[in-house]
N, C-alpha and C positions, 0 to 999 in steps of 0.2 A: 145280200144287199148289192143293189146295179153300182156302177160309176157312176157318180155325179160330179160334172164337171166344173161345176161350180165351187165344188170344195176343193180341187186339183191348184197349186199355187206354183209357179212356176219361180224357181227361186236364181237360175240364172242360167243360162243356154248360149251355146255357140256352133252355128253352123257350120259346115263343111260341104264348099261345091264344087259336083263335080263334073263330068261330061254332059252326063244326061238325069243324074240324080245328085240327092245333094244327102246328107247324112246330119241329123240333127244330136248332138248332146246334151243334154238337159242335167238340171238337178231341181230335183221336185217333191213337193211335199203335201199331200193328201191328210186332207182333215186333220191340219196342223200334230200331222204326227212326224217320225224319223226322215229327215232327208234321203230323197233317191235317187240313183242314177238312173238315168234313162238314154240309149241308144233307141233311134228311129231314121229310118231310110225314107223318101220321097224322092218322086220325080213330080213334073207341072206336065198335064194334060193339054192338046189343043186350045183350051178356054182358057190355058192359064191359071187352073185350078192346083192346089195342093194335091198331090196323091199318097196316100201311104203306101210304103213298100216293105217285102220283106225284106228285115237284114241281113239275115244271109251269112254269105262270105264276103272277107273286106281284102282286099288287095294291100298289097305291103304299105304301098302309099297311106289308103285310108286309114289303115293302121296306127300309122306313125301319126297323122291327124290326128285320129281320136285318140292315141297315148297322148302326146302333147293339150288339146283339149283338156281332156281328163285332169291332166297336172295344173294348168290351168284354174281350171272351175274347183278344184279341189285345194290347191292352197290360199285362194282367195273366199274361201266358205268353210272354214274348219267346223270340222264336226263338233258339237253341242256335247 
């Protein structure tokens, strides 16, 4: 079965930007099943378009973003 993006529900997210790329947090939930977390890296293209990036490695900074994030988005959505 492909992704269908339609079923994909995005239940709350908080960016993180940085020099040249920005780090997305997510919690999401696919065909109304178990809540997920999702880490996604992006930079913008000359157009100004969204780019997906590899995540990679996170610098101590980003780190501490996405821990705090994380805490965040996770006591504001207790798990079911």
């Amino acid at each position: 079965m492909a992704f269908d993006a339609s079923l994909n529900k995005v239940l709350d997210s908080e960016v993180i930007e940085g020099d040249t790329t920005s780090i997305e947090v997510s919690l999401n939930s696919y065909n109304e099943g178990a809540p997920k977390i999702q880490l996604s890296r992006f930079s913008t293209d000359e157009e100004g378009e969204r780019r997906y990036r590899k995540l990679g490695r996170l610098s101590y900074q980003e780190a501490e973003e996405v821990f705090d994030a994380l805490g965040r988005i996770l006591s504001e959505n207790p798990a079911s």
